[in-house]
C-alpha positions in Angstrom: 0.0 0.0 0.0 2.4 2.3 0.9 4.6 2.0 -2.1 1.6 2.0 -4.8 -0.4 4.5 -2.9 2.4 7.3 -1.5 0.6 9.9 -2.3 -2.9 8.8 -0.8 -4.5 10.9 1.8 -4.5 7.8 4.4 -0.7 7.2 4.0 -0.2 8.6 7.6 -3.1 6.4 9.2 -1.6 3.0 7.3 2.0 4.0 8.9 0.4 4.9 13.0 -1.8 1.3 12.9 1.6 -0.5 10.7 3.9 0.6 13.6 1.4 -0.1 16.4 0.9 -3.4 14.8 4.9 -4.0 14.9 5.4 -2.5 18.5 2.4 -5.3 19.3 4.2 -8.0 18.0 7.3 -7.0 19.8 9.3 -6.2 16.4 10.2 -3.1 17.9 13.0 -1.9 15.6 10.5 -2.6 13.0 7.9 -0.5 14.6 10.3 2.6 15.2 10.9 3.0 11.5 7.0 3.4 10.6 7.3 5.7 14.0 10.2 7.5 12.0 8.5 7.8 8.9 4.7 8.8 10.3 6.7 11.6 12.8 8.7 13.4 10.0 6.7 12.8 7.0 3.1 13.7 8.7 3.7 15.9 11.6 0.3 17.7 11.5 -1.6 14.6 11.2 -3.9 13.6 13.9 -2.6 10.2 13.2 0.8 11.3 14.8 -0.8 12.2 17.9 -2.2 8.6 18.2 1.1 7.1 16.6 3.0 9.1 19.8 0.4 6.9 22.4 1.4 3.9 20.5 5.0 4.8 20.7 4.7 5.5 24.6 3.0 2.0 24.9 5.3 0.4 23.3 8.1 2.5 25.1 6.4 1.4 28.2 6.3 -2.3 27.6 9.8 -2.6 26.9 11.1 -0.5 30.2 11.6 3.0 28.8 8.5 4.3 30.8 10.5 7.9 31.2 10.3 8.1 27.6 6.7 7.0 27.3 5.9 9.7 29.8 7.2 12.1 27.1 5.3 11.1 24.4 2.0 10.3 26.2 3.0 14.4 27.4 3.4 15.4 24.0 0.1 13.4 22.5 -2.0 15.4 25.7 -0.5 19.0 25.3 -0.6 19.0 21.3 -4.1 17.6 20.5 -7.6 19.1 20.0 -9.0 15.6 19.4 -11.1 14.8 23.0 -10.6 10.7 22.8 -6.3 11.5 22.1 -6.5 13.5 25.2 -8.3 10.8 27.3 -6.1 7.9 26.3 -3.1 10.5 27.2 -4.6 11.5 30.5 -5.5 7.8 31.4 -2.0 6.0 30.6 -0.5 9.0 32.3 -2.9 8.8 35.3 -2.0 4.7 35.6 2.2 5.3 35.2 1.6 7.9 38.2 -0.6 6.1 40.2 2.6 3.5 40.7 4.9 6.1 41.5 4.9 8.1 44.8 3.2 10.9 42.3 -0.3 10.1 43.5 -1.3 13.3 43.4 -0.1 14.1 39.6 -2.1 10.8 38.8 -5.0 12.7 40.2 -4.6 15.9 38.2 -5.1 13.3 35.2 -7.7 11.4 36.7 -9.8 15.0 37.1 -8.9 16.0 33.5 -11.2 12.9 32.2 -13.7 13.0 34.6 -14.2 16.8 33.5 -14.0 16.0 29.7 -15.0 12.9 28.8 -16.0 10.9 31.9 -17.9 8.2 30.2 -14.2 6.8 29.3 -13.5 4.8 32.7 -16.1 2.7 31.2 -14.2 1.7 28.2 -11.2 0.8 30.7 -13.4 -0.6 33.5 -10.9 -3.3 34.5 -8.2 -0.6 35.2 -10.5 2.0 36.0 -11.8 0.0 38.8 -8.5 -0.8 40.3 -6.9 2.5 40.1 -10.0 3.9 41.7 -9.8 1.8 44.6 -6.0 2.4 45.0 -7.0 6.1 45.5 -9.5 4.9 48.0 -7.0 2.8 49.9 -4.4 5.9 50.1 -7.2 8.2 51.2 -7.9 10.5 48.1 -12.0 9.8 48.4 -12.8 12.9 46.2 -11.2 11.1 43.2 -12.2 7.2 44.1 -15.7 9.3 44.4 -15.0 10.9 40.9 -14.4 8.3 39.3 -16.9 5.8 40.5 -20.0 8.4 39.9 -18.4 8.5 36.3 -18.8 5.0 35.9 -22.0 4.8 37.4 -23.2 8.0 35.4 -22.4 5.4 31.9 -23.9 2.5 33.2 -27.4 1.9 34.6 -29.2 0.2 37.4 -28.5 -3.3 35.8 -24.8 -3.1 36.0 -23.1 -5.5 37.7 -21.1 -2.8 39.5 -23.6 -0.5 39.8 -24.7 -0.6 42.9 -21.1 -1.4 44.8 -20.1 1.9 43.1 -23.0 3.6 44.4 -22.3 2.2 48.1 -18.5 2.8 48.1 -18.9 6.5 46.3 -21.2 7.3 49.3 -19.1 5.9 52.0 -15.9 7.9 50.5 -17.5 10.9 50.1 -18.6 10.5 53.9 -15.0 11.4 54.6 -15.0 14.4 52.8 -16.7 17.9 52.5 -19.5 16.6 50.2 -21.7 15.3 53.2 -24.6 16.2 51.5 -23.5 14.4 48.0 -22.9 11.1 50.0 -26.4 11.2 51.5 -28.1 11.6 48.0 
């Protein structure tokens, strides 16, 4: 495709999902070539801002996670594009919630909730666990955020639904939002 098509307008989004697909399969040095070509041939594609996620990721998984940070970073603090900035502020949220930064994984965790809250439902599994982890180190206003998020995209028949809607009260018993737990 890429040789018979060079010019086509979908050259950049064959390149992100061709290096993503290599970084997947662990081919990395493979996968940083299409990286290469996608970040200097179609910088001002929003494709490039998904290709640096996929970079991070793949950063990540092989131990560079100080360099994943960077591109996650850059993907956040260059895009217009709401579901770019969620994936940013999500991966960024998890690397900082195992660090001693638990308060920086907040700030990220409060960027979604404000935009596009309904997104902790697409990562429930993870969602879920970094939600409790805030609970367990005594940051209930976020646990609380993220759990009324979740419960905001679900409904009654849920199978989390109403342990979310028990736990979000409890939490926000221990902070200023009395009133909020009661309802």
């Amino acid at each position: 495709y890429l040789r018979e098509y060079s010019s086509d307008e979908n050259v950049a989004e064959v390149l992100s999902l061709t290096a993503n697909a290599y970084a997947l399969i662990g081919l990395n040095i493979d996968a940083d070539y299409f990286f290469d070509r996608l970040f200097s041939e179609h910088a001002d594609s929003i494709y490039t801002l998904w290709g640096y996620i996929y970079q991070g990721d793949m950063l990540e998984a092989s131990g560079g996670s100080s360099k994943a940070i960077m591109y996650y970073k850059k993907a956040l603090n260059e895009t217009t594009d709401i579901d770019i900035a969620t994936t940013a502020a999500f991966k960024l949220a998890l690397y900082y919630s195992g660090t001693t930064k638990l308060d920086e994984a907040a700030n990220y965790v409060m960027k979604i909730v404000n935009a596009k809250p309904e997104y902790f439902l697409k990562e429930l599994k993870k969602s879920l666990d970094l939600m409790y982890l805030f609970a367990d180190e005594g940051d209930y206003v976020t646990a609380s955020a993220i759990a009324k998020a979740i419960t905001d995209a679900t409904d009654k028949k849920h199978d989390e639904y109403e342990r979310l809607l028990r736990d979000r009260a409890i939490w926000l018993t221990k902070t200023e939002q009395k009133e909020e737990a009661l309802s």
